[in-house]
PAGU-725749 format. One line per 2 residues: their letters; for each residue x negated, y, z of N, C-alpha, C. Coordinates in steps of 0.02 Angstrom, whole numbers. Layout:
N
a) X:Y:Z:X:Y:Z:X:Y:Z ~ ... .
This chain:
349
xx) 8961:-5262:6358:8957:-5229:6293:8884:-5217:6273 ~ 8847:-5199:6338:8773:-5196:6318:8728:-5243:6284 .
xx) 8753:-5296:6289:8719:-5381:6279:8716:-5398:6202 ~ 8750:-5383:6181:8746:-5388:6086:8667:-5341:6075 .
xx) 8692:-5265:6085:8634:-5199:6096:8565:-5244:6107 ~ 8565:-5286:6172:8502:-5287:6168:8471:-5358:6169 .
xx) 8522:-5406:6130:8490:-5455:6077:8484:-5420:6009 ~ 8496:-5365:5990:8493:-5352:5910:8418:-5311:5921 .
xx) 8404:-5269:5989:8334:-5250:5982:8278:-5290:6003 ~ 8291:-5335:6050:8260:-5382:6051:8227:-5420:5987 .
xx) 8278:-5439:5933:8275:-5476:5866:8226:-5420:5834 ~ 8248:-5385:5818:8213:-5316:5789:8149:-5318:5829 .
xx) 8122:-5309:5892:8054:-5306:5911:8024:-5380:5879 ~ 8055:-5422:5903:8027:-5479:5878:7991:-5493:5799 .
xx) 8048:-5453:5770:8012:-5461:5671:7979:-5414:5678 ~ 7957:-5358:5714:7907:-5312:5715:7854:-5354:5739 .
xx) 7833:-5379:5776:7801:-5416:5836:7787:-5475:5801 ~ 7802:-5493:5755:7783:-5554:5682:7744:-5510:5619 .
xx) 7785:-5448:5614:7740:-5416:5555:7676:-5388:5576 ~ 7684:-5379:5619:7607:-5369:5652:7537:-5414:5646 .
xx) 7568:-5457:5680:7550:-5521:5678:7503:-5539:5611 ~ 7556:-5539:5570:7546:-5561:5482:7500:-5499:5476 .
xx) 7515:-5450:5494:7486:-5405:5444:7417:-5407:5476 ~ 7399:-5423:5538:7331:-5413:5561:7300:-5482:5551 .
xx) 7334:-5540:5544:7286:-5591:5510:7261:-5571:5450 ~ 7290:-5532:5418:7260:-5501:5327:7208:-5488:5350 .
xx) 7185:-5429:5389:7128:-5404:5400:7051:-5428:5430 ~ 7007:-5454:5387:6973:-5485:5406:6887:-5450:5406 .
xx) 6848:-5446:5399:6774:-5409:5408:6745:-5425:5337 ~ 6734:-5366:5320:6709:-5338:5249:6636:-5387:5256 .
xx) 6643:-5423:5183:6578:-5452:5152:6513:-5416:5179 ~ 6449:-5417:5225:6404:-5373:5238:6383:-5383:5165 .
xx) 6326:-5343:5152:6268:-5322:5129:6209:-5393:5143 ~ 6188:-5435:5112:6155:-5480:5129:6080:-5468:5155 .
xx) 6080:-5402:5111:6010:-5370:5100:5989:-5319:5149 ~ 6022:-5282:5163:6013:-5236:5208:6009:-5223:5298 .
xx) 6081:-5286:5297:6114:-5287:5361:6062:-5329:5410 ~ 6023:-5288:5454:6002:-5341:5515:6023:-5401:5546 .
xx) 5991:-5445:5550:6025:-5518:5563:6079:-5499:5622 ~ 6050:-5451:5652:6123:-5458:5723:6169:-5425:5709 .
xx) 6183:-5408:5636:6249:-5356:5620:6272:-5399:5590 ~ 6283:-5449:5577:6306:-5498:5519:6326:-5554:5558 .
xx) 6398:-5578:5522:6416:-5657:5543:6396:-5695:5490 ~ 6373:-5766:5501:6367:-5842:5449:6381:-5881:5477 .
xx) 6384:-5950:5453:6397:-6023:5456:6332:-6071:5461 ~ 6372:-6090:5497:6318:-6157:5492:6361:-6230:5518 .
xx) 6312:-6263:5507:6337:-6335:5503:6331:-6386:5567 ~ 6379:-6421:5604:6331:-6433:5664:6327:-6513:5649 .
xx) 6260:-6548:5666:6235:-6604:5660:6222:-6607:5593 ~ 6189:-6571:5550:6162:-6571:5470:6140:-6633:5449 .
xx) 6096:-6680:5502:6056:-6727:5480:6104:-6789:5472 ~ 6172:-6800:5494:6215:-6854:5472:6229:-6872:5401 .
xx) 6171:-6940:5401:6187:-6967:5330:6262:-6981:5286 ~ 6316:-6976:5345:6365:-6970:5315:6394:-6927:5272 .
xx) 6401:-6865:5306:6402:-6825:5281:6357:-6799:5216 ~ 6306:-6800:5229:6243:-6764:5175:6198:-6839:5181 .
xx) 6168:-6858:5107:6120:-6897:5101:6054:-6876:5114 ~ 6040:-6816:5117:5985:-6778:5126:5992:-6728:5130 .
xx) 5932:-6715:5184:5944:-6653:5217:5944:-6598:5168 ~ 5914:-6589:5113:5927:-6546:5067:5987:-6538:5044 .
xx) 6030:-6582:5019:6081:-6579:5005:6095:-6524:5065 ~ 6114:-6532:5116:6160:-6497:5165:6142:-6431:5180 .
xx) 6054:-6406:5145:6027:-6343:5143:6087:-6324:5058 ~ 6085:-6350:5004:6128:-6336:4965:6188:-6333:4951 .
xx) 6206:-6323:5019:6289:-6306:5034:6292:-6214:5034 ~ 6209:-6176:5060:6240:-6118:5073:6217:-6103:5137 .
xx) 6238:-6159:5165:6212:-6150:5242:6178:-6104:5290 ~ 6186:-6073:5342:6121:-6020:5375:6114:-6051:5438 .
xx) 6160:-6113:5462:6112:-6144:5517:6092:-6213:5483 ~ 6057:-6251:5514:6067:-6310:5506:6038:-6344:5612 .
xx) 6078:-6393:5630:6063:-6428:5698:6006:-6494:5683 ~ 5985:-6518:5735:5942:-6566:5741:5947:-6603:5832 .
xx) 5944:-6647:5822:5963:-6679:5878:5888:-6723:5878 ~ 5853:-6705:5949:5796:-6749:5937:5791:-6777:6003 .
xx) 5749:-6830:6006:5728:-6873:6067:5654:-6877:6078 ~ 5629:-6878:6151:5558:-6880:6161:5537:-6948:6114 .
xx) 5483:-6968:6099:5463:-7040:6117:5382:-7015:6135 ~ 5385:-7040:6195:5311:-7000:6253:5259:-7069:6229 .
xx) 5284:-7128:6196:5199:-7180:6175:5184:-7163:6094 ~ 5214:-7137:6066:5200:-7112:5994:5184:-7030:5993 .
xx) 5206:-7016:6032:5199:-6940:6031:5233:-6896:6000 ~ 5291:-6911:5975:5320:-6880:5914:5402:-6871:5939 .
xx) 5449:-6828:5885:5505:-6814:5905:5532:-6879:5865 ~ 5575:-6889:5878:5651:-6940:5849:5718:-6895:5834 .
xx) 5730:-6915:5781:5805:-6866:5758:5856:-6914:5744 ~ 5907:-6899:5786:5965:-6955:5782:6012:-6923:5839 .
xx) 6067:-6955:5838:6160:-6934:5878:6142:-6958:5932 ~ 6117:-7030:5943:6142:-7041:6021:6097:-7121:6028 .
xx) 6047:-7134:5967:5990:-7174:5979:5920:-7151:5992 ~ 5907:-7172:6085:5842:-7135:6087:5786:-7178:6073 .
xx) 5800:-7235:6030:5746:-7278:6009:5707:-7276:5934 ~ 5764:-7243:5912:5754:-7238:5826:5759:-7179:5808 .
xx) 5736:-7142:5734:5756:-7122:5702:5829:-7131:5660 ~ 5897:-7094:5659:5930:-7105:5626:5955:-7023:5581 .
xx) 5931:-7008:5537:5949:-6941:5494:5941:-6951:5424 ~ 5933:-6896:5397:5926:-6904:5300:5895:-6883:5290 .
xx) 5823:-6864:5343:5765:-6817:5320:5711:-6897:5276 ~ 5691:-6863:5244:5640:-6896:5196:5563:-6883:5208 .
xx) 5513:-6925:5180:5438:-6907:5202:5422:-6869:5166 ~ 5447:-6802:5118:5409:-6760:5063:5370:-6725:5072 .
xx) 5326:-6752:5013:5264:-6700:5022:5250:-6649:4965 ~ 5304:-6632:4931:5313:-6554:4878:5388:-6541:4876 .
xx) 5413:-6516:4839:5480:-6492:4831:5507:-6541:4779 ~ 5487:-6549:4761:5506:-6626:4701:5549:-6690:4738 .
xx) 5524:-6696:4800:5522:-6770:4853:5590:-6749:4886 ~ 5618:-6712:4893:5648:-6692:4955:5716:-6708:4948 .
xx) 5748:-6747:4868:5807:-6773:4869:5810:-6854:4837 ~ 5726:-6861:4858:5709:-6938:4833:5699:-6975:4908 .
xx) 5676:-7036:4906:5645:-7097:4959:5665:-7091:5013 ~ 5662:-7131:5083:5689:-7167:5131:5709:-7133:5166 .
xx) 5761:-7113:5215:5768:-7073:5241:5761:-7103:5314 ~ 5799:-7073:5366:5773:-7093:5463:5688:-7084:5477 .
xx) 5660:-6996:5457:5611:-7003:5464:5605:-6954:5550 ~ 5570:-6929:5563:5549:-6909:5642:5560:-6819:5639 .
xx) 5555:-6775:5676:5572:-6686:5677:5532:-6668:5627 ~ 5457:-6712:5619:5418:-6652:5575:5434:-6672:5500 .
xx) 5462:-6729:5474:5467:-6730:5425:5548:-6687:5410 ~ 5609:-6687:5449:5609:-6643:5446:5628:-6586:5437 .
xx) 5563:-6538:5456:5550:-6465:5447:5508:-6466:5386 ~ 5468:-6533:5362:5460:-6536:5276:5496:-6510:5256 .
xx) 5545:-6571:5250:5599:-6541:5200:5656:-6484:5193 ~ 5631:-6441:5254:5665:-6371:5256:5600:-6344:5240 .
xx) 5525:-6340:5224:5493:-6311:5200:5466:-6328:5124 ~ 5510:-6365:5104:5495:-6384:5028:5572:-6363:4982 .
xx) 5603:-6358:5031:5677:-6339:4997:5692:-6260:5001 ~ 5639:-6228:5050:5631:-6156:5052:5592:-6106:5022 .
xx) 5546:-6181:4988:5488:-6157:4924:5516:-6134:4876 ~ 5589:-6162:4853:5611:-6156:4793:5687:-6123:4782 .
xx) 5686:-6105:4862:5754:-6030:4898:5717:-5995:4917 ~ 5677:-5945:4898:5644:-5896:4923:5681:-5834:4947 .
xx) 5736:-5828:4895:5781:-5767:4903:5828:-5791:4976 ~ 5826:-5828:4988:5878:-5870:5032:5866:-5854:5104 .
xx) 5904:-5854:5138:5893:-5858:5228:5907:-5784:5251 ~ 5894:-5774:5308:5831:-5822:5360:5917:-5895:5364 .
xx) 5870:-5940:5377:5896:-5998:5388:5868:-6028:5479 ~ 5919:-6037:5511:5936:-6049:5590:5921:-6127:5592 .
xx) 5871:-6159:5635:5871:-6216:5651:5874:-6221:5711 ~ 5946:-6250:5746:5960:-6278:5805:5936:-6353:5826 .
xx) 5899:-6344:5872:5879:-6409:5914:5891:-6436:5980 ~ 5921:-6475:5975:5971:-6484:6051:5906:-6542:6070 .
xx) 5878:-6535:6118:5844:-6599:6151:5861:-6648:6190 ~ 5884:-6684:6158:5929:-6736:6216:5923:-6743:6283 .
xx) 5861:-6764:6291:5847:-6780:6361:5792:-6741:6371 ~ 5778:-6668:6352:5748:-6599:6364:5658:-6619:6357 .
xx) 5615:-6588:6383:5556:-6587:6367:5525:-6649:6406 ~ 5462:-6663:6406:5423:-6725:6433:5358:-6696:6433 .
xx) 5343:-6634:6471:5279:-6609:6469:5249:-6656:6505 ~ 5260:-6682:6577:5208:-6722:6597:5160:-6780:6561 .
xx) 5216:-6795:6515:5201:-6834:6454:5176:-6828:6405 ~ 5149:-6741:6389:5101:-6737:6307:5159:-6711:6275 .
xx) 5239:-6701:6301:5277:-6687:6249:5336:-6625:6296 ~ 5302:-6558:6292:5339:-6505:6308:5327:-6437:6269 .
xx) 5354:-6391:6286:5353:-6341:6253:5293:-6323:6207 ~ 5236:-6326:6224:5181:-6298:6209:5155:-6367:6146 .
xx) 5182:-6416:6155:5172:-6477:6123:5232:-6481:6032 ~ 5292:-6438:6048:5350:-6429:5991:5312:-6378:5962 .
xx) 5307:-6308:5999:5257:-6269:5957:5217:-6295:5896 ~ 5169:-6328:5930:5101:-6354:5903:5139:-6388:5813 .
xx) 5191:-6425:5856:5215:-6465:5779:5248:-6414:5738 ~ 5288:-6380:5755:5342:-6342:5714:5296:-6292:5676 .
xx) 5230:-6269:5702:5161:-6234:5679:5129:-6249:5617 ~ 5128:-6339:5647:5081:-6385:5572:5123:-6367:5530 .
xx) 5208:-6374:5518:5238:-6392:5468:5287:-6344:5443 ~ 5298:-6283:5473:5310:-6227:5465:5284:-6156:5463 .
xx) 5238:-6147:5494:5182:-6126:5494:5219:-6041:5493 ~ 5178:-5993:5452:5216:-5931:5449:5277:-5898:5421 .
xx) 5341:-5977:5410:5385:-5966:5391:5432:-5953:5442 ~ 5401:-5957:5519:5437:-5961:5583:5445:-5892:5605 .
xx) 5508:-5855:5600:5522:-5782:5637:5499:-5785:5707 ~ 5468:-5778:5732:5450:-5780:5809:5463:-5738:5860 .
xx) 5471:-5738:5915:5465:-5715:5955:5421:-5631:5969 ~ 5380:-5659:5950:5318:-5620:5941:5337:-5547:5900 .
xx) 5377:-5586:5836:5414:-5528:5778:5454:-5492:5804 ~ 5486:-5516:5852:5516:-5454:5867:5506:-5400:5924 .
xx) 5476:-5440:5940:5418:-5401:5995:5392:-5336:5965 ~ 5349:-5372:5892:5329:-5320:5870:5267:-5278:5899 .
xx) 5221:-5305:5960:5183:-5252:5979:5197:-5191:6008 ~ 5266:-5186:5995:5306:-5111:6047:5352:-5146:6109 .
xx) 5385:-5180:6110:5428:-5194:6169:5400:-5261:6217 ~ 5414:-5252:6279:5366:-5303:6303:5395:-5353:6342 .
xx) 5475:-5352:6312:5510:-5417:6326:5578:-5436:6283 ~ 5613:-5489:6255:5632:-5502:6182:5712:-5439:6219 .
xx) 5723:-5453:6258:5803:-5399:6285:5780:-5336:6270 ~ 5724:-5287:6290:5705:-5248:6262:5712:-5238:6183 .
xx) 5666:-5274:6146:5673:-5279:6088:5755:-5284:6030 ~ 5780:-5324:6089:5871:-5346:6060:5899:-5281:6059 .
xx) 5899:-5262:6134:5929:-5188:6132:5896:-5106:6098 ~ 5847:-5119:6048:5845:-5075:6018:5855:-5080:5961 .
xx) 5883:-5162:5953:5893:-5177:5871:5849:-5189:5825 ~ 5786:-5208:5838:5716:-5221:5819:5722:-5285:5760 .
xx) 5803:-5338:5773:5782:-5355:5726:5795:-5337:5653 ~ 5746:-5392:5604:5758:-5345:5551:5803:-5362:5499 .
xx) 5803:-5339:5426:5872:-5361:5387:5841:-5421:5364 ~ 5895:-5448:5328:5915:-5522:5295:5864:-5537:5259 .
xx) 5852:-5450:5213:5825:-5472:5150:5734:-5508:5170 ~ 5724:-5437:5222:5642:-5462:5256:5653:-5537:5283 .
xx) 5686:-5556:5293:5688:-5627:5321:5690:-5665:5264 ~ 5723:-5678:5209:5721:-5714:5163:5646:-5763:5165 .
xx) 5688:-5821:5138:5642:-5897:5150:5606:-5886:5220 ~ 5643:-5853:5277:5609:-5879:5334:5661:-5917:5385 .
xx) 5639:-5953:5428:5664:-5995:5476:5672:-5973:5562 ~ 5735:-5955:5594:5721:-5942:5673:5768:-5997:5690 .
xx) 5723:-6019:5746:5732:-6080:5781:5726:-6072:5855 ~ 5780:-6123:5890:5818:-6093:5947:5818:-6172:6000 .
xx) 5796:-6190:6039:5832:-6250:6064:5862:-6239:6132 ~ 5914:-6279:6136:5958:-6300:6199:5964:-6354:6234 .
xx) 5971:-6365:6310:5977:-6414:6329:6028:-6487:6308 ~ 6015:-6533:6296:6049:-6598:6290:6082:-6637:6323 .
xx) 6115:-6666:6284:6201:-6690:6338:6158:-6717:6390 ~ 6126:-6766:6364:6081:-6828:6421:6046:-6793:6469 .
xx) 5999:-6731:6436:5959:-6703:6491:6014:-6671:6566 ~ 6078:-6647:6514:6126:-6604:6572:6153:-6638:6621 .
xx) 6162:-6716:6599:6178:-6782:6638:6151:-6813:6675 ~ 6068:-6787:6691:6031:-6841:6718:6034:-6765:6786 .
xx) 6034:-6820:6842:6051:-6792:6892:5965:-6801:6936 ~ 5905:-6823:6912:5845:-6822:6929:5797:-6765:6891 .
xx) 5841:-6736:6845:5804:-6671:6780:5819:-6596:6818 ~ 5789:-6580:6849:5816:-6520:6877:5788:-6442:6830 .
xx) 5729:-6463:6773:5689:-6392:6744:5732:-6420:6674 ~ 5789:-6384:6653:5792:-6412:6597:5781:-6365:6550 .
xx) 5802:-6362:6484:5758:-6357:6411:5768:-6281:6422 ~ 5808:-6221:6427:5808:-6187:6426:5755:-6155:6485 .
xx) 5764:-6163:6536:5716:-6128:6605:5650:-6140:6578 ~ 5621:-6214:6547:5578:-6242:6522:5537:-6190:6486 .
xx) 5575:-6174:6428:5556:-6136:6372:5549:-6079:6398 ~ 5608:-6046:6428:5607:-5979:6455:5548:-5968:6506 .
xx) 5545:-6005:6545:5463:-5993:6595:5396:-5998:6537 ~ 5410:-6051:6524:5330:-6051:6435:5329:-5986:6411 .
xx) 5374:-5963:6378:5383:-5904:6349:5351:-5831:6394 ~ 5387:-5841:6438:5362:-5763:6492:5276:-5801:6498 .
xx) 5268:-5851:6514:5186:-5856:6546:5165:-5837:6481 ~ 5172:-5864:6399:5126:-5845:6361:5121:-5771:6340 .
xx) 5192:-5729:6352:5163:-5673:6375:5127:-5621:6400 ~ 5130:-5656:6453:5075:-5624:6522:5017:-5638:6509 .
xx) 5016:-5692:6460:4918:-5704:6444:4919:-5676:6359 ~ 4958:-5634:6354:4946:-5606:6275:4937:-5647:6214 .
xx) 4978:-5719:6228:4976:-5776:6180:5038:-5763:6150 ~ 5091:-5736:6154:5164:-5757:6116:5163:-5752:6063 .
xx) 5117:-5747:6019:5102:-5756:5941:5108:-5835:5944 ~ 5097:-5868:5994:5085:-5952:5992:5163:-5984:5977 .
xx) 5216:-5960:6015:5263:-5970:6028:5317:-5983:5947 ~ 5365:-6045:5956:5399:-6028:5876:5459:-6028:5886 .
xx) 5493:-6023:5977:5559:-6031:5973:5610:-6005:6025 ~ 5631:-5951:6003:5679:-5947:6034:5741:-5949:6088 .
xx) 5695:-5970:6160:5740:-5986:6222:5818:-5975:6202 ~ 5848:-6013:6240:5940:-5999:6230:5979:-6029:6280 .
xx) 6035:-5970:6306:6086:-5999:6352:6119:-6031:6323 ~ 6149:-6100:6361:6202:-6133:6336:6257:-6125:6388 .
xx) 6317:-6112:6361:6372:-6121:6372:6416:-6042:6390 ~ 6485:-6058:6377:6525:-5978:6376:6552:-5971:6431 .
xx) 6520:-5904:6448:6558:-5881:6503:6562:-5814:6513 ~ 6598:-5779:6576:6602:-5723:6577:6524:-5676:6599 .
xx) 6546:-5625:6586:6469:-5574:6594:6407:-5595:6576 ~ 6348:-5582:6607:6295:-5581:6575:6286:-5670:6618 .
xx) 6258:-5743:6559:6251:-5783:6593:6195:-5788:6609 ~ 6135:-5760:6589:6074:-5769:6608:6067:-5754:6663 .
xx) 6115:-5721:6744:6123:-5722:6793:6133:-5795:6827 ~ 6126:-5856:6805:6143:-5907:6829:6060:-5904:6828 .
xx) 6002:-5892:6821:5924:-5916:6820:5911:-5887:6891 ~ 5881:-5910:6933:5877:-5868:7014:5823:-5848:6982 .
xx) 5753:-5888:6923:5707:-5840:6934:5716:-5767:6884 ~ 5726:-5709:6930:5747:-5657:6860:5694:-5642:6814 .
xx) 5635:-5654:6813:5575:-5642:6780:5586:-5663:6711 ~ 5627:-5732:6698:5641:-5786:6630:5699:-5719:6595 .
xx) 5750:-5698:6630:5803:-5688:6612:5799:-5627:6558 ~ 5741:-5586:6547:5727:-5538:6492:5704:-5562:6424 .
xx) 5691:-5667:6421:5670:-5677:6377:5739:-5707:6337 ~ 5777:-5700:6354:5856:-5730:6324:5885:-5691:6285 .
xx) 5875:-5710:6230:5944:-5650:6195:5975:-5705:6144 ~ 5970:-5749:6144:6011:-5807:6094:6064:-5833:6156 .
xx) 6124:-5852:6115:6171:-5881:6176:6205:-5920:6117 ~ 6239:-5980:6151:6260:-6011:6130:6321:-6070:6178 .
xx) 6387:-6066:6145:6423:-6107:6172:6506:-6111:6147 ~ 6570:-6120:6161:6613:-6142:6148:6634:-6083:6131 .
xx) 6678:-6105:6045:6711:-6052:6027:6777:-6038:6039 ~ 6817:-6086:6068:6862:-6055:6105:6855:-6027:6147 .
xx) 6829:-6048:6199:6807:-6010:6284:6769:-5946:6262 ~ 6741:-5924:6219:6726:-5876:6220:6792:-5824:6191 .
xx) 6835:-5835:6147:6899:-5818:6138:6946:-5791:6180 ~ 6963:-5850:6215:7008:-5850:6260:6988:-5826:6338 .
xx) 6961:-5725:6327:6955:-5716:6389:6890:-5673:6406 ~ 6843:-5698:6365:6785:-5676:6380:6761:-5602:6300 .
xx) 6706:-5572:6350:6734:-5492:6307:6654:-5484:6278 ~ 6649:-5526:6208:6592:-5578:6178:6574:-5486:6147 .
xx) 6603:-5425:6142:6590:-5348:6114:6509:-5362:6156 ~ 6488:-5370:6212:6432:-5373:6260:6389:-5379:6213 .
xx) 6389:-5451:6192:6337:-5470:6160:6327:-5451:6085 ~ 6375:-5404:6065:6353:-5379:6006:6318:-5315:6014 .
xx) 6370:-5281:6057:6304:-5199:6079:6235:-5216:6104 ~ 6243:-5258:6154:6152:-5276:6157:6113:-5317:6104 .
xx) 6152:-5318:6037:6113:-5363:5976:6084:-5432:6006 ~ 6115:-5450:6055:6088:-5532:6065:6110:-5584:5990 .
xx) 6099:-5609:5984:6125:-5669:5928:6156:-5708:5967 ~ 6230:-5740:5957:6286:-5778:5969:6303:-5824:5927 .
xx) 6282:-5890:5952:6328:-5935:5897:6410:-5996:5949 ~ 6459:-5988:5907:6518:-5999:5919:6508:-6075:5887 .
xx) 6539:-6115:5939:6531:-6192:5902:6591:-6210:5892 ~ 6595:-6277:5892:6672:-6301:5878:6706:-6238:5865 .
xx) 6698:-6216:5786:6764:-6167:5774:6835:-6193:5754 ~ 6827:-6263:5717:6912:-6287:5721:6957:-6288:5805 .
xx) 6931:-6262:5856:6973:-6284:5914:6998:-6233:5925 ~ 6955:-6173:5909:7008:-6111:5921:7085:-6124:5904 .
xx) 7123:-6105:5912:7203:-6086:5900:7220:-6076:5871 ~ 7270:-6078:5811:7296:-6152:5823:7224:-6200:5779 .
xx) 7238:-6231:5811:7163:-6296:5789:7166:-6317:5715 ~ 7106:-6336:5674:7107:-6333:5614:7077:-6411:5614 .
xx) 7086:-6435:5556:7045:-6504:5539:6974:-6510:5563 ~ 6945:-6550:5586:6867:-6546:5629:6833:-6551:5553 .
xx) 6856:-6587:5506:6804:-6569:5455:6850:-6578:5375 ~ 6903:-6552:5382:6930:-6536:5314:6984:-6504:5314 .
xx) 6990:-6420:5341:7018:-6401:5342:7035:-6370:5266 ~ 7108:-6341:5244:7080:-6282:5189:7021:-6223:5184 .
xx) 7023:-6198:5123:6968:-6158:5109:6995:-6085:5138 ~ 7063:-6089:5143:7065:-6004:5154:7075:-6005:5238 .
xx) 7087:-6075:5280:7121:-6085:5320:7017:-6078:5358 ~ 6971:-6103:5342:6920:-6122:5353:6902:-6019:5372 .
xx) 6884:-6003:5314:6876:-5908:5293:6925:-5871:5352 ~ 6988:-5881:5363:7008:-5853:5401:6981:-5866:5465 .
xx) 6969:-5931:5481:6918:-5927:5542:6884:-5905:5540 ~ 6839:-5910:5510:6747:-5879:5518:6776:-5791:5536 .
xx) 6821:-5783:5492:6833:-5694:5523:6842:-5695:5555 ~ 6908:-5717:5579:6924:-5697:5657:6852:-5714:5699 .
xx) 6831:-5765:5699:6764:-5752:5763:6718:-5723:5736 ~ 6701:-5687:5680:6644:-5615:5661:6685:-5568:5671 .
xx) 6760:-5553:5698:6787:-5505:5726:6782:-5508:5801 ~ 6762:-5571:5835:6752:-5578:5887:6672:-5598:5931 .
xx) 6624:-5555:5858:6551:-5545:5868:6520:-5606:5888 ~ 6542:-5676:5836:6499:-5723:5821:6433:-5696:5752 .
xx) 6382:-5715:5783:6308:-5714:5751:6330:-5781:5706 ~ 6355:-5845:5723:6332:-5886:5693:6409:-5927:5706 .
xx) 6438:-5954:5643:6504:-5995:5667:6473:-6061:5651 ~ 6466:-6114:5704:6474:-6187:5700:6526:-6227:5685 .
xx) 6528:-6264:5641:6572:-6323:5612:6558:-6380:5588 ~ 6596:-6425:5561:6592:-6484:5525:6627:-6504:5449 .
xx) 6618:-6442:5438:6659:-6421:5369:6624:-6424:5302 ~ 6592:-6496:5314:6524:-6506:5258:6558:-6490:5171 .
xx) 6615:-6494:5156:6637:-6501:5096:6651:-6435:5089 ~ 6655:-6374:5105:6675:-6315:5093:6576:-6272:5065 .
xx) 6568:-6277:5043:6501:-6242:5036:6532:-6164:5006 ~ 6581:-6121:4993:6605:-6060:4972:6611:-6035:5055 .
xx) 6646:-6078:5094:6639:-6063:5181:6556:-6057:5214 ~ 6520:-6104:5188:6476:-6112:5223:6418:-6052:5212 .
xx) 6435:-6028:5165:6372:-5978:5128:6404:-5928:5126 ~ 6454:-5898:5158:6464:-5846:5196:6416:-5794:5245 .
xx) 6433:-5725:5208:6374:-5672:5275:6440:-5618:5267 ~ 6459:-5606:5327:6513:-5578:5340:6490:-5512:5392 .
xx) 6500:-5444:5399:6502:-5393:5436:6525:-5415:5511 ~ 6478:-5426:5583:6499:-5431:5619:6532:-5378:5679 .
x) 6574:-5392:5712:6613:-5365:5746:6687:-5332:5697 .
């Protein structure tokens, strides 16, 4: 006689246990303040692999989506001296950056040009977005630095310097002259709002598939940077510096415990890696109380999985909340046709 009883409350928990459900997907994180809100209180979008001519004919174009990251995929070439921007050719240039030399050029002439052209054309397209940013440039180095070669840390500086010059948030900025290492600085919240950032650029690089693959690369891009960084410290240079060390990949607790040397590990507060895995498990609240910056990639894989690059518009928005409810700094996608998604600044946590 009991068995009817307790399929009918069963059924009954269950449509409770759905309205829930529904009713807490409604709830998503109040529009921030663009102006006010410190970059580490705030979720945005960004785009991953910006420079695919497919997608965008020029790299401007894909800054006029809205955008607050944009990626770059570059390759040494150690007899020219210069970076290469392209997917998975380390012989060529293949992107939509152009050679411009004013703000006029930057949706005209040839494109497959090299890193510094460019950060041109993110400094000629930022001439004329002043109100705009800060704008995030991710650089994955394929096959990581080539200092022995004329082409390492101290060598990207030098370029990203010529051609960006004091549009670069640095290191240094948030330092500030009071804290005397960037975790320090993170955890007092030092950085600053949106609006002071406007038309400026912070730039971050990570190790590369190739570099993570080559089983003869043992210093790769992150330790790289992260050791550069602490030495130009210690000699009172980090004014020199334009970028941003960063962990790659999601995992539980603090990952900058994977560095044996602990000296690097105070210069990390950017992280970066899978937005599911960080979802499913891992308690990403960490990295918002210590104001590290977090960017979430592949956001179509989260659950249930969305189109890799044409999802709907509300289906796209409901993502980006849920992971700025789940204290993404930065949501990565391939959702080039949504620019109402992409130019999103959302209240994080």
């Amino acid at each position: 006689m009991s068995a009817p009883w307790l399929r009918r409350l069963a059924s009954a928990a269950a449509t409770l246990g759905a309205a829930a459900l529904a009713l807490a997907a409604t709830v998503t994180p109040a529009a921030a303040d663009a102006g006010t809100a410190p970059v580490s209180q705030t979720t945005v979008v960004g785009v991953h692999n910006t420079y695919n001519q497919a997608a965008f004919p020029r790299l401007a174009n894909a800054l006029d989506t809205g955008t607050s990251m944009i990626e770059l995929d570059t390759w040494t070439d150690v007899f020219g001296h210069y970076w290469k921007v392209s997917h998975d050719n380390p012989f060529g240039n293949g992107n939509n950056c152009v050679n411009a030399a004013q703000p006029a050029d930057i949706y005209t002439g040839s494109t497959n040009k090299d890193l510094g052209s460019c950060l041109d054309d993110v400094k000629y397209w930022l001439a004329s977005h002043t109100t705009t940013g800060p704008l995030t440039i991710k650089i994955e180095l394929k096959q990581g630095f080539e200092a022995n070669s004329g082409m390492g840390p101290a060598q990207l500086d030098t370029l990203i310097n010529s051609h960006l010059g004091s549009l670069v948030y640095r290191p240094a900025n948030l330092l500030g002259g009071t804290y005397s290492t960037l975790d320090a600085a993170a955890k007092a919240n030092a950085w600053p709002s949106r609006a002071a950032l406007a038309g400026k650029v912070i730039i971050y690089v990570i190790p590369g598939t190739v570099e993570l693959s080559n089983p003869f690369d043992s210093l790769h891009t992150d330790i790289e940077y992260g050791t550069y960084l602490k030495n130009l410290a210690a000699a009172g240079k980090t004014s020199q510096a334009t970028i941003f060390p960063t962990v790659l990949g999601a995992v539980s607790g603090d990952p900058r415990t994977q560095y044996s040397d602990t000296s690097i590990r105070p210069w990390f507060v950017v992280f970066d890696g899978d937005a599911a895995t960080y979802v499913n498990g891992i308690d990403t609240s960490w990295y918002d109380a210590n104001h590290y910056l977090l960017t979430m990639t592949d956001a179509q894989n989260v659950a249930p999985a969305l189109s890799d690059t044409a999802p709907s518009q509300a289906d796209a928005q409901a993502r980006v909340a849920l992971l700025a409810s789940k204290h993404a700094s930065i949501v990565s996608n391939d959702w080039t046709g949504l620019p109402a998604v992409l130019s999103e600044v959302l209240s994080r946590g």
